[in-house]
PAKELO-672006 format. One record per residue: x, y, z of N, C-alpha, C in turn. Coordinates in pm, whole numbers, padded with zeros to 5 digits. Each point is the difference from the previous one (the first is absolute). Layout:
# PAKELO-672006
<n_x->X; n_y->Y; n_z->Z; ca_x->X; ca_y->Y; ca_z->Z; c_x->X; c_y->Y; c_z->Z>
...
END
This chain:
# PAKELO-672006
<n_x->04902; n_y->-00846; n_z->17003; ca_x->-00047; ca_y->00122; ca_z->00063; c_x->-00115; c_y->-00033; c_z->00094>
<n_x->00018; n_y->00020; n_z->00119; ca_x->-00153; ca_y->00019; ca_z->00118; c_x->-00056; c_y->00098; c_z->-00083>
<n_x->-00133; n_y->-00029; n_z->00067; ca_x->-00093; ca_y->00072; ca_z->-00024; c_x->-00025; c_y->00061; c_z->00164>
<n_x->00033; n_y->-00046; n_z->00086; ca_x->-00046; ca_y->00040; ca_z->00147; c_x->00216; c_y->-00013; c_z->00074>
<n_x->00030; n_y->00161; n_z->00049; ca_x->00111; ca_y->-00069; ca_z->00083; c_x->00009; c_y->-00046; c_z->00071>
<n_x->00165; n_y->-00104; n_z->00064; ca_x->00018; ca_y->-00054; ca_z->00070; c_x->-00107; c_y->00038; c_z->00132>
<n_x->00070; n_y->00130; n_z->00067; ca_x->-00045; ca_y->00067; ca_z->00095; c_x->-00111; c_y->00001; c_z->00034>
<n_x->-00098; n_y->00008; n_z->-00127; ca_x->-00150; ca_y->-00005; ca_z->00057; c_x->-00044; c_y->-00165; c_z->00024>
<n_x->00035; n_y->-00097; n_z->-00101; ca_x->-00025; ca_y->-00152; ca_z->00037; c_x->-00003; c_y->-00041; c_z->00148>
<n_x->00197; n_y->00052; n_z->00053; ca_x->-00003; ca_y->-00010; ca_z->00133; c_x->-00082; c_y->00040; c_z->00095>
<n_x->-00036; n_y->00123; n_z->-00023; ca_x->-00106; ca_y->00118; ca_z->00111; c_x->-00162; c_y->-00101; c_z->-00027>
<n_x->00030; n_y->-00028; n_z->-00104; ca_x->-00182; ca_y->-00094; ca_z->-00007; c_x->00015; c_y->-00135; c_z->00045>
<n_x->00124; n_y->-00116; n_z->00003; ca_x->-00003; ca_y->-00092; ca_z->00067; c_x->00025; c_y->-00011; c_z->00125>
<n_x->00046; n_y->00133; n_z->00047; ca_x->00004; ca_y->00058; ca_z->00165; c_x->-00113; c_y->00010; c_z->00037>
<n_x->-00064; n_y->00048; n_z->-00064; ca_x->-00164; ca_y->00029; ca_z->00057; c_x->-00102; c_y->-00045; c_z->-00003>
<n_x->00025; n_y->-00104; n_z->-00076; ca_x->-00089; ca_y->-00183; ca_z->-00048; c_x->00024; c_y->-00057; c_z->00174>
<n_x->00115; n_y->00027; n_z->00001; ca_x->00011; ca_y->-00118; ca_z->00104; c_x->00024; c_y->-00144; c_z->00039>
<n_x->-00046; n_y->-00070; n_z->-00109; ca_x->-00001; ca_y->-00118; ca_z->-00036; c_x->00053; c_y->-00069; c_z->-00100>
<n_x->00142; n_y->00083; n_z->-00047; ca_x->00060; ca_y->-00079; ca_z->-00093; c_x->00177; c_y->-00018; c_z->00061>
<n_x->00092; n_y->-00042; n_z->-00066; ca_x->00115; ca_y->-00012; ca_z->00056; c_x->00093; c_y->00111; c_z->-00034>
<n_x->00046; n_y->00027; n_z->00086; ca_x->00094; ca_y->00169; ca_z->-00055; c_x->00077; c_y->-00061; c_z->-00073>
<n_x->00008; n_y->00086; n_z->-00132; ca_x->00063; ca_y->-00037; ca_z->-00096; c_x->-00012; c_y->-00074; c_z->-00114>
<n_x->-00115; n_y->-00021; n_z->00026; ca_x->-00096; ca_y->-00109; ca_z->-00131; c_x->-00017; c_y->00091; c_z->-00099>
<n_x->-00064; n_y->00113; n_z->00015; ca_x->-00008; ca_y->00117; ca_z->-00103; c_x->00143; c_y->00021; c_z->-00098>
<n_x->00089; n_y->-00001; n_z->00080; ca_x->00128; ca_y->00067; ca_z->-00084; c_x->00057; c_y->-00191; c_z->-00083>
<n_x->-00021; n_y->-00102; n_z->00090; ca_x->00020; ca_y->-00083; ca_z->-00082; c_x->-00076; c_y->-00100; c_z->-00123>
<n_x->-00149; n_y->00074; n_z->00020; ca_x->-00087; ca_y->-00002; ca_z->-00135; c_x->00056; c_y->00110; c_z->-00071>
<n_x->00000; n_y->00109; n_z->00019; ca_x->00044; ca_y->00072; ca_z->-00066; c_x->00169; c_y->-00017; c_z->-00122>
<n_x->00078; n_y->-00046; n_z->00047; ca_x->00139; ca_y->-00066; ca_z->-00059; c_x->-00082; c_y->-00136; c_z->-00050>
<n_x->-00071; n_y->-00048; n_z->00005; ca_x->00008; ca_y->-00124; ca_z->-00051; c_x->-00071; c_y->00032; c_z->-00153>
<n_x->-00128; n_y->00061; n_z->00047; ca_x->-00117; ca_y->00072; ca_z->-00123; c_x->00092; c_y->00057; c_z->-00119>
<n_x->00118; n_y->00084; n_z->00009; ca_x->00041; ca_y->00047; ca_z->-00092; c_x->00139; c_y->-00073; c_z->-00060>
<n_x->00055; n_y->-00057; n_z->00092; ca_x->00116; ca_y->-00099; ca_z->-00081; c_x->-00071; c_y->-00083; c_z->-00094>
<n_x->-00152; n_y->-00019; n_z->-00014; ca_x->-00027; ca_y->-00087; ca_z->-00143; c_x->00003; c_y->00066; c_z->-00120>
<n_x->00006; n_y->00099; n_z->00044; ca_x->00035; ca_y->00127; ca_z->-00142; c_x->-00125; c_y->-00070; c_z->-00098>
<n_x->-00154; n_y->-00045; n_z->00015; ca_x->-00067; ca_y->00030; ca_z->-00046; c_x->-00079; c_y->00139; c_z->-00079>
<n_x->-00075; n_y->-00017; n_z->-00083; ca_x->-00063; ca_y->00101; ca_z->-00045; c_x->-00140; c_y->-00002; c_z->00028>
<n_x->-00052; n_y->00105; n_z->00072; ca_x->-00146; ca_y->00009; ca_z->00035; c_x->-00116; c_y->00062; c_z->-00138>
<n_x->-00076; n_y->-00043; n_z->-00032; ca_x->-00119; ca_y->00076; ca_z->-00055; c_x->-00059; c_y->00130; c_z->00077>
<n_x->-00011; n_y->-00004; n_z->00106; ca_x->-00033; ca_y->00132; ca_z->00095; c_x->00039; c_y->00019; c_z->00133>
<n_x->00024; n_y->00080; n_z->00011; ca_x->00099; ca_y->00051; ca_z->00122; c_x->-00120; c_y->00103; c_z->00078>
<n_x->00032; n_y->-00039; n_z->00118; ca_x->-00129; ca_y->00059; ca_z->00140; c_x->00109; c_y->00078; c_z->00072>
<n_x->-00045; n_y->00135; n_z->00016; ca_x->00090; ca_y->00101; ca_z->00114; c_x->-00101; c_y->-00043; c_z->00111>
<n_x->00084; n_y->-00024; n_z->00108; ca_x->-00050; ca_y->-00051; ca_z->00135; c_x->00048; c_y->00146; c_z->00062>
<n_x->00071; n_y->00054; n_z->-00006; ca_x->00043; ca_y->00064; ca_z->00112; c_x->-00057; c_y->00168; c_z->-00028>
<n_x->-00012; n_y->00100; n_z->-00162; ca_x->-00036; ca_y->00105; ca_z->00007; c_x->-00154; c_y->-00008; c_z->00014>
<n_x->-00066; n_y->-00070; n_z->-00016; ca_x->-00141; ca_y->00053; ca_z->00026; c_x->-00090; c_y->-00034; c_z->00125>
<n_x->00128; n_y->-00037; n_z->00128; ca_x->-00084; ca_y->-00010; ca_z->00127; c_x->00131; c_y->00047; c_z->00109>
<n_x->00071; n_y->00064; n_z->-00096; ca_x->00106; ca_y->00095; ca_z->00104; c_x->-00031; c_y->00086; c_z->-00005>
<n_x->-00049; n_y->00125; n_z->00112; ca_x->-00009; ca_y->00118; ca_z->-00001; c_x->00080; c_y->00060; c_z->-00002>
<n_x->00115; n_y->-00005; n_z->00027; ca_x->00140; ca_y->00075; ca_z->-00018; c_x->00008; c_y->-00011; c_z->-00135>
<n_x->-00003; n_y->-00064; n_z->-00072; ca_x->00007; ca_y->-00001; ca_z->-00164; c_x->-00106; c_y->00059; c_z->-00082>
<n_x->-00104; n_y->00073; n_z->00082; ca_x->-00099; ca_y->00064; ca_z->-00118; c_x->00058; c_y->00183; c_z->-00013>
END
């Protein structure tokens, strides 16, 4: 499970500027095919989206 969607990763490595399109979505597939288990989980995306409050 993301904690932040696809959609927004993209819209934030669009607007970095400085990373490679598509690095986001392919950290993203890589991070969760280890089917690790986290101790704590960080929402990146509801508490600095204003559309989400």
């Amino acid at each position: 499970m993301s904690y932040c969607p696809a959609e927004e990763l993209i819209r934030r490595e669009e607007a970095r500027g400085d990373r490679r399109a598509g690095l986001a979505l392919t950290q993203l597939a890589f991070i969760y095919q280890q089917q690790e288990l986290y101790h704590i989980a960080v929402d990146t995306f509801y508490s600095v989206c204003p559309t989400n409050r």
